[in-house]
The first five atom37 places (N, CA, C, CB, O) and aatype in JSON, in Angstrom:
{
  "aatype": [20, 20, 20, 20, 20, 20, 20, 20, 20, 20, 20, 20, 20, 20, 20, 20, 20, 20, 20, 20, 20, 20, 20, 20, 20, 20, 20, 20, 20, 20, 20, 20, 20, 20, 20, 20, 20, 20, 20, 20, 20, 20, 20, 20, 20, 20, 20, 20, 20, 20, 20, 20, 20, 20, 20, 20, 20],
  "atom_mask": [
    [1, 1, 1, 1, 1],
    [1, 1, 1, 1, 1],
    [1, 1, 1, 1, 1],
    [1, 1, 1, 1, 1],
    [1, 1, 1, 1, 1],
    [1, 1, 1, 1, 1],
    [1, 1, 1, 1, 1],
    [1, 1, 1, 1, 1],
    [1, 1, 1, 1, 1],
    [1, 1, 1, 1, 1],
    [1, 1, 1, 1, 1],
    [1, 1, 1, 1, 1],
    [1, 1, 1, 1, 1],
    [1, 1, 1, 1, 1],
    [1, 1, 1, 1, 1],
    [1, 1, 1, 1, 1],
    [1, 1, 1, 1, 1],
    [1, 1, 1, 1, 1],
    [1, 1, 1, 1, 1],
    [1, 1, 1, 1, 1],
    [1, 1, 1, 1, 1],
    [1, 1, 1, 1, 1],
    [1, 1, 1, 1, 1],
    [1, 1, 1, 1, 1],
    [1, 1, 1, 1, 1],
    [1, 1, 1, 1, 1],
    [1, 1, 1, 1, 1],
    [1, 1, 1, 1, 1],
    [1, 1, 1, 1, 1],
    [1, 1, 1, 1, 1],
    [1, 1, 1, 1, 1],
    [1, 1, 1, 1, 1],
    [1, 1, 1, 1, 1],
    [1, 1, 1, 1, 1],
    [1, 1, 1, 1, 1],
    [1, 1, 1, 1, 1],
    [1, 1, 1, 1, 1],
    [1, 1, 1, 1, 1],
    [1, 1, 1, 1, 1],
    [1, 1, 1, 1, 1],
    [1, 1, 1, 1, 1],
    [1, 1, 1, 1, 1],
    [1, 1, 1, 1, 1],
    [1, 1, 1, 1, 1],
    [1, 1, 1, 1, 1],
    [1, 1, 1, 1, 1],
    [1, 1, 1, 1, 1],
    [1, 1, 1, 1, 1],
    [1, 1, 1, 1, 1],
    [1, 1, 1, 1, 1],
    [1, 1, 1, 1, 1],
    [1, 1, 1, 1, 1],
    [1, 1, 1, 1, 1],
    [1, 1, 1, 1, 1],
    [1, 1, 1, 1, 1],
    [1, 1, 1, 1, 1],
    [1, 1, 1, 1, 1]
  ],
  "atom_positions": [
    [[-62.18, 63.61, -4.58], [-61.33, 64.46, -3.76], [-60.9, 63.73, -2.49], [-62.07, 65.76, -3.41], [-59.77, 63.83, -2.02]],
    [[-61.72, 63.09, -2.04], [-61.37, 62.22, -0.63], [-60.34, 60.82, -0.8], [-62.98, 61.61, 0.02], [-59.75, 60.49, 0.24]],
    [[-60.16, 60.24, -1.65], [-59.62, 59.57, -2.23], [-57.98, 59.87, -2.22], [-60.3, 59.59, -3.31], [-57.04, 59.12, -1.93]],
    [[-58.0, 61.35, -2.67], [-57.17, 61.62, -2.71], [-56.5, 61.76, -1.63], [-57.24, 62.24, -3.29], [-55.49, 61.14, -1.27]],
    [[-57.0, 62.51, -1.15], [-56.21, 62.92, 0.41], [-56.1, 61.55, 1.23], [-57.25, 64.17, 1.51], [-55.29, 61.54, 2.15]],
    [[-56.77, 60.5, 0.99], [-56.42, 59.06, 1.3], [-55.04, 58.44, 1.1], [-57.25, 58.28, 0.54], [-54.34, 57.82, 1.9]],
    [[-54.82, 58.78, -0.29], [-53.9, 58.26, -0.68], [-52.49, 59.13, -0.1], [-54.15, 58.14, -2.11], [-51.38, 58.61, -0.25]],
    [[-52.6, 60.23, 0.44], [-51.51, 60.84, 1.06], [-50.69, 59.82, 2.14], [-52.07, 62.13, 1.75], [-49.61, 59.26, 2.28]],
    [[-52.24, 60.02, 2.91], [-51.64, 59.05, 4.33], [-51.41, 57.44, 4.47], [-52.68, 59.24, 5.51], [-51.08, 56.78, 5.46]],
    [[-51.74, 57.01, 3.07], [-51.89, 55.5, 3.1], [-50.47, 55.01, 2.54], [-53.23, 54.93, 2.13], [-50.3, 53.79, 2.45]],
    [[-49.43, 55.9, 2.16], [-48.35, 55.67, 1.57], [-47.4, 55.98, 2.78], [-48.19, 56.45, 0.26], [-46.2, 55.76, 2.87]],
    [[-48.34, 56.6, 3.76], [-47.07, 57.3, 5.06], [-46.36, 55.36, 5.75], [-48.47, 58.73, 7.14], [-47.01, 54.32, 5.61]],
    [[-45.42, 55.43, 6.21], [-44.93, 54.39, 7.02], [-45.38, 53.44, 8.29], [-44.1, 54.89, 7.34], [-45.01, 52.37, 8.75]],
    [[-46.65, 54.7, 8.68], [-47.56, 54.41, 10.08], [-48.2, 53.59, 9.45], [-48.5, 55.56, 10.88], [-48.5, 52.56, 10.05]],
    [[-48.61, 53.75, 8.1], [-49.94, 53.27, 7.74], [-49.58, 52.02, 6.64], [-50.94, 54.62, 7.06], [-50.32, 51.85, 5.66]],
    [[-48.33, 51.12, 6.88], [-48.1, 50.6, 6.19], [-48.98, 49.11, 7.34], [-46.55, 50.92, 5.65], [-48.92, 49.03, 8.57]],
    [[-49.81, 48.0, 6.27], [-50.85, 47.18, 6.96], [-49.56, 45.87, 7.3], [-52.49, 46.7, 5.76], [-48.77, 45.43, 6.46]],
    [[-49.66, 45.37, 9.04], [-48.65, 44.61, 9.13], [-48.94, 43.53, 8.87], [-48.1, 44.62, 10.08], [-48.11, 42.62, 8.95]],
    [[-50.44, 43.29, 8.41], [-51.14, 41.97, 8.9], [-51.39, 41.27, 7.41], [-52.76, 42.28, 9.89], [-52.25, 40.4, 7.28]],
    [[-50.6, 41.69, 6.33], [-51.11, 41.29, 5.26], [-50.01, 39.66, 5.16], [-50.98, 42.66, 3.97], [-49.97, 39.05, 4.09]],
    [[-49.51, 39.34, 5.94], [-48.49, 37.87, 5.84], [-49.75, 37.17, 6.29], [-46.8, 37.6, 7.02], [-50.17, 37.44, 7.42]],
    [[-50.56, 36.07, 5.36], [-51.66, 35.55, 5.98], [-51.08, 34.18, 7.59], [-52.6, 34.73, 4.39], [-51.77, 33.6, 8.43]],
    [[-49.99, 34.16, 7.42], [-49.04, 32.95, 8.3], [-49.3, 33.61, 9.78], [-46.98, 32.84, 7.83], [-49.7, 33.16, 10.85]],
    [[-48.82, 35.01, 9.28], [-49.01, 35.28, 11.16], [-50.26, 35.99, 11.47], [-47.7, 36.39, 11.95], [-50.23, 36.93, 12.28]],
    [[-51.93, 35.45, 10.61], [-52.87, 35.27, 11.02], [-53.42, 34.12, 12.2], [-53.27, 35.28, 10.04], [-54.32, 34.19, 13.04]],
    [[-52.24, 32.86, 11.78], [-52.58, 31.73, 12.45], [-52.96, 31.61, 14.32], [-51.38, 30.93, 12.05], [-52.25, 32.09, 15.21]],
    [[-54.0, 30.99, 14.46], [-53.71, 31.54, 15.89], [-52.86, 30.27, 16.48], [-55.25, 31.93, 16.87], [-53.29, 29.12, 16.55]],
    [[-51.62, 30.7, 16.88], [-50.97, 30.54, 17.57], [-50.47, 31.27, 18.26], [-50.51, 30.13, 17.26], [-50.75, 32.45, 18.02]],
    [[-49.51, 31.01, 19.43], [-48.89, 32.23, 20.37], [-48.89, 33.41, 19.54], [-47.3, 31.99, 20.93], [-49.61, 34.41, 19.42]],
    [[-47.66, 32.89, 18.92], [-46.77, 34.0, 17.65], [-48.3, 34.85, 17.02], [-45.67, 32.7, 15.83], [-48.24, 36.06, 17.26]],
    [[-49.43, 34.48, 16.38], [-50.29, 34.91, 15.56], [-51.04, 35.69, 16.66], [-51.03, 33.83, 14.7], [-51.42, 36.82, 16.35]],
    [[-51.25, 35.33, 17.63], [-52.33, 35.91, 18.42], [-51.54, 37.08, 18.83], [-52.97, 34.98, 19.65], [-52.27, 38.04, 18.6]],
    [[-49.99, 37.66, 19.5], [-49.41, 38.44, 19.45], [-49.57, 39.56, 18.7], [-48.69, 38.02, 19.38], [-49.79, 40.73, 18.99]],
    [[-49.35, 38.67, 17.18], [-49.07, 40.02, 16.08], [-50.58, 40.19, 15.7], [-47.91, 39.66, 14.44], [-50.82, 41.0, 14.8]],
    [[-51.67, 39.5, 16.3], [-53.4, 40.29, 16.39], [-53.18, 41.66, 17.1], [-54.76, 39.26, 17.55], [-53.2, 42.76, 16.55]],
    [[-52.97, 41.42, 18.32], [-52.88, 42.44, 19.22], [-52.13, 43.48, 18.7], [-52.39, 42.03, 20.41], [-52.49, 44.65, 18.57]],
    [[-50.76, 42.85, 18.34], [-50.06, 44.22, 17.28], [-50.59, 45.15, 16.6], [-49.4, 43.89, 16.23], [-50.4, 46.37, 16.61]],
    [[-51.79, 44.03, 15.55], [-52.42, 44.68, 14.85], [-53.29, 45.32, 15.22], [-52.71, 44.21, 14.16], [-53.1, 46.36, 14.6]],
    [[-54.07, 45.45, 15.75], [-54.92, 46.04, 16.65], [-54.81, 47.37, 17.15], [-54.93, 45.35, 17.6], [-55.64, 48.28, 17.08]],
    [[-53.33, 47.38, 17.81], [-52.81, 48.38, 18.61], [-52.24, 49.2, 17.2], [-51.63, 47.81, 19.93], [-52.26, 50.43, 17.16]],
    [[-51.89, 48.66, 16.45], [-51.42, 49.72, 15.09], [-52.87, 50.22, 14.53], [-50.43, 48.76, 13.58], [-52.94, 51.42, 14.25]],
    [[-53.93, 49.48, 14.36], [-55.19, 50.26, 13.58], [-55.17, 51.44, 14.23], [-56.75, 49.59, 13.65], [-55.11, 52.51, 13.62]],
    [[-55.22, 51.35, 15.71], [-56.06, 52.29, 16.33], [-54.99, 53.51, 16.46], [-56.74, 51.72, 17.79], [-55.52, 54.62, 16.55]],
    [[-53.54, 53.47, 16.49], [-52.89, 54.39, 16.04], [-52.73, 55.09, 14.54], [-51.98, 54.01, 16.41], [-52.42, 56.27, 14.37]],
    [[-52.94, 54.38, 13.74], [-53.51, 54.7, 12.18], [-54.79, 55.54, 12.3], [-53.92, 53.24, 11.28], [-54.9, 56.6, 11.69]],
    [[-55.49, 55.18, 12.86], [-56.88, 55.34, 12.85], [-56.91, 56.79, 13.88], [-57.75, 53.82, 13.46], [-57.98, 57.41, 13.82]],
    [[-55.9, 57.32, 14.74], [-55.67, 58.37, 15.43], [-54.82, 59.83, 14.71], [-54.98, 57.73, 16.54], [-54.74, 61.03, 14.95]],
    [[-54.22, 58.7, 13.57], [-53.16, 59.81, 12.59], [-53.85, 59.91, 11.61], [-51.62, 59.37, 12.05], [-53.45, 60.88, 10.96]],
    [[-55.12, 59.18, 10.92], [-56.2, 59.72, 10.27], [-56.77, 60.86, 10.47], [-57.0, 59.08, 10.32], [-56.55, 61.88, 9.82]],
    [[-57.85, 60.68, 11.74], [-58.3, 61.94, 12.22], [-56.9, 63.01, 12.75], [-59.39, 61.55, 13.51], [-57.67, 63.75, 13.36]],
    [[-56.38, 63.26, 12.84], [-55.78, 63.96, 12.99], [-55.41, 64.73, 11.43], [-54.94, 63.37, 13.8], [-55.72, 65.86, 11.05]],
    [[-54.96, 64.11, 11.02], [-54.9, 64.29, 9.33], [-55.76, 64.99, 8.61], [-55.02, 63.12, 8.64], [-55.54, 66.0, 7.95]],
    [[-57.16, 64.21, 8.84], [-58.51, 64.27, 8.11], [-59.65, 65.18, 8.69], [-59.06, 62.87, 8.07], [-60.61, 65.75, 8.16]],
    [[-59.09, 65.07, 10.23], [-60.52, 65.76, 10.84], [-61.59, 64.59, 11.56], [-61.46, 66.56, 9.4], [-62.07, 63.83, 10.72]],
    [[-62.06, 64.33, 13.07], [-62.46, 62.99, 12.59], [-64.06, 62.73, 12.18], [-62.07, 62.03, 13.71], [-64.75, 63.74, 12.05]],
    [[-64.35, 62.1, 12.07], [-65.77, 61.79, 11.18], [-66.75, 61.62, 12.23], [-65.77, 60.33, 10.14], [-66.54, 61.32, 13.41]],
    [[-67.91, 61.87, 11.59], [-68.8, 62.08, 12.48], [-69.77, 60.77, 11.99], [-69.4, 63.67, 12.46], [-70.82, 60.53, 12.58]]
  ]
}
């Protein structure tokens, strides 16, 4: 059942993962940037979860 309701929000646009280009893992300027990007997107994902889901205890 949880799975499911996973799969609702994992198809939404918020929750699309930016970090899957392994290139702009590299740390360079450019890579270390789109870390922080990433970062700053989990934790908004991770805010439209619980919100979604309820958050976990």
């Amino acid at each position: 059942m949880r799975q499911r309701i996973n799969h609702e929000f994992n198809g939404c646009d918020e929750h699309k993962n930016i970090m899957e280009n392994r290139l702009l893992q590299e740390i360079t300027p450019l890579g270390c940037q789109r870390l922080k990007e990433a970062l700053k997107d989990a934790k908004l994902r991770k805010a439209h979860r619980d919100k979604l889901l309820g958050e976990r205890k």
